[in-house]
N, C-alpha and C positions, 0 to 999 in steps of 0.2 A: 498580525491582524486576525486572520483566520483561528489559531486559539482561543483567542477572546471571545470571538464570535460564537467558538463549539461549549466553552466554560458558559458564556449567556444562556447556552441553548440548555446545556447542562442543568444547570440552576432553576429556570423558569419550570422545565420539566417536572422537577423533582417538589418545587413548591406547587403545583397543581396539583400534582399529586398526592399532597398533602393537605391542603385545601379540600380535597373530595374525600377524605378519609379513606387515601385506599394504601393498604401496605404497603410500602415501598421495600426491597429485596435487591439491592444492587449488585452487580456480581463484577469483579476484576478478572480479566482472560490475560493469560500468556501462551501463545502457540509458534510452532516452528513446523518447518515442510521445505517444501519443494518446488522451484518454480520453473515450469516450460516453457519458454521462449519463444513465440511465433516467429520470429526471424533467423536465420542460419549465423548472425555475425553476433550475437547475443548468448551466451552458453550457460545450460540447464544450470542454477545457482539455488543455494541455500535460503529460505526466508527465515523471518522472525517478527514479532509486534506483542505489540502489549492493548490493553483497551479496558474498557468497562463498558454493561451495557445497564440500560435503564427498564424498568418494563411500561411498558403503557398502559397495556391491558392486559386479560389472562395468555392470550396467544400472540400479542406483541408487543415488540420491545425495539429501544433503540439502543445500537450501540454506536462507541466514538473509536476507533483505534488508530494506532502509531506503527507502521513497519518500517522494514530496513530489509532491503539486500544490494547487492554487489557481484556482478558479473563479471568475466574476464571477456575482452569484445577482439573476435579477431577482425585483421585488416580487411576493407572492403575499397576496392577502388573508387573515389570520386565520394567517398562519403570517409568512414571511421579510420584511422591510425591502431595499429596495436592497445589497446592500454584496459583500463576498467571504469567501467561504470556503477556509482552508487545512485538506490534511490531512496527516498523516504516518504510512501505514501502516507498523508493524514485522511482519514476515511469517514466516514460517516454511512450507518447502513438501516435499514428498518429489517426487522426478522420478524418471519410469521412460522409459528410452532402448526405443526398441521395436527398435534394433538398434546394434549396438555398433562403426560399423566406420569407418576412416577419410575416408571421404567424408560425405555428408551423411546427419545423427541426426535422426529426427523425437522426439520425446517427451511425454509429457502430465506433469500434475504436480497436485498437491490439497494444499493446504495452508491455515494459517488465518494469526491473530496479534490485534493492539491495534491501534487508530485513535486518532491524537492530533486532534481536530480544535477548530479555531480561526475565530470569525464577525467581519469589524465590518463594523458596518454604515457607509452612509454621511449623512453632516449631512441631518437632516431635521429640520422647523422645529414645536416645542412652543410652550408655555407657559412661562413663567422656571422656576416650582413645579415642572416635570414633567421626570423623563430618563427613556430608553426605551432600554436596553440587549437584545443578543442573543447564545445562545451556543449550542452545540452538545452535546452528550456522546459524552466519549469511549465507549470500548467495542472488544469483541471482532466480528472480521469473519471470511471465507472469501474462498477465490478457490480458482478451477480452471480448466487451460487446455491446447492446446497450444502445443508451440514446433520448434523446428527448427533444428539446428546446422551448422555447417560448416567447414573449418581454413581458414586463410588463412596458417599458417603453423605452426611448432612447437610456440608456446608461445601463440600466438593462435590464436581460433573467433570467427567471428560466429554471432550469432543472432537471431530474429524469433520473437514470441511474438501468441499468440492468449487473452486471460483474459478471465474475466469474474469481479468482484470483487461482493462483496456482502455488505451492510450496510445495516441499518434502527436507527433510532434516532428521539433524542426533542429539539427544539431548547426553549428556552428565551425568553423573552421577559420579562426583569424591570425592570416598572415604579417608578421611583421619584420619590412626591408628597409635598413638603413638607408639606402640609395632611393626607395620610390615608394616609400611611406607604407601605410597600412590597408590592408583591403580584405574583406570578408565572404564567406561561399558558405551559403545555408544548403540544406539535405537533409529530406527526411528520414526518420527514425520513428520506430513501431517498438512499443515497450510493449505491448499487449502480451499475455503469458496464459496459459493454463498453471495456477499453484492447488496444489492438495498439502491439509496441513491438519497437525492436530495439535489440540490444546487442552488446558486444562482451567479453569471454573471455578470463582472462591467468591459463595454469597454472602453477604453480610447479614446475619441475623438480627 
C-alpha cells in the first residue's frame, strides 16, 4: 500500500512540474555507511539504500528511498534472545540546499516513512514441549540530517550525509507449550541510530 501511495506522490509531482514548465532533472542515489545504535543490545552495522529524489524548486527537492541493514542483537534479559535483526526503512524526506551553486551544496533534510523489521533468533536449547519465537513491529519512523554534495562530473555528484533515524517500538516474544498452549510478552525496543553515509548521484539529463 504504502508504495503506491509514494509512486501517486511520485507522478503527481512530476506532472506539475511539468505543467508549469519548469525543468524537471531527476536524480537516482545509491549510498552505503554506517550505522550507531543507541542501544547497547543493537551492534554498530553496515547500511545501504537506493532512492531517487525529485526537485520542487531551485533549493528543494523531494526524495523517496529504500534501505536495508541487519544487525547481530546480543542477549538482553527479559527482552532479546541472541540472534539478528533486519530492517527495511521506506523514507520519504524534503531537502533544502542552503545554496545552490556549482561547487559544493551543503543541505539539511526531515522526513519520515515505514520500518519493515525482521528477528531470528539463534538455536537455543528448550524442552521438546516448548518453542520460543521472536519478532519485531513494523511501524512508522523519522529521520533528520545534514548532508553535502559535490559534482565529480555532469551527470554525477557525490555525497556524504549526517542523520539520525528514530524509532521506538514493541518486540514480541511468543511462547509455544504443548501442554499449556501459547502466550506472548511484548518489550520495548529502540532502533534509533546515528548513521553517516555516502553516496553517489546520477541526473538525468
Amino acid at each position: 500500500m504504502i508504495p503506491i501511495i509514494l509512486l501517486v506522490l511520485i507522478l503527481n509531482t512530476a506532472d506539475s512540474a511539468v505543467g508549469s514548465q519548469t525543468k524537471i532533472q531527476l536524480s537516482f542515489e545509491v549510498q552505503g555507511g554506517a550505522g550507531i545504535p543507541a542501544e547497547d543490545y543493537l551492534n554498530t552495522h553496515v547500511v545501504s539504500g537506493f532512492g531517487i529524489a525529485i526537485p520542487m524548486e531551485k533549493r528543494l527537492s523531494l526524495s523517496f528511498d529504500l534501505g536495508y541493514w541487519e544487525s547481530p542483537v546480543k542477549e538482553v534479559p527479559t527482552k532479546f534472545y541472541d540472534g539478528h535483526l533486519k530492517a527495511f526503512p521506506l523514507l520519504a524526506s524534503l531537502q533544502f540546499f542552503l545554496s545552490h551553486q556549482n561547487r559544493i551544496n551543503p543541505y539539511v533534510f526531515l522526513g519520515g516513512g515505514y520500518i519493515f523489521s525482521s528477528f531470528t533468533m539463534k538455536d537455543i536449547i528448550t524442552i521438546p514441549e516448548i518453542t520460543i519465537d521472536q519478532s519485531v513491529k513494523d511501524g512508522p519512523c523519522l529521520q533528520g540530517g545534514l548532508g553535502i554534495d559535490a559534482p565529480i562530473s555532469r551527470s554525477f555528484r557525490v555525497f556524504t550525509e549526517a542523520i539520525y533515524f528514530y524509532r521506538k517500538t514493541k518486540g514480541i516474544t511468543t511462547i509455544t507449550d504443548l501442554n499449556f498452549g501459547t502466550s506472548t510478552e511484548e518489550f520495548p525496543v529502540t532502533l534509533s541510530a546515528w548513521i553517516f553515509q555516502i553516496g553517489i548521484k546520477y541526473f538525468i539529463e
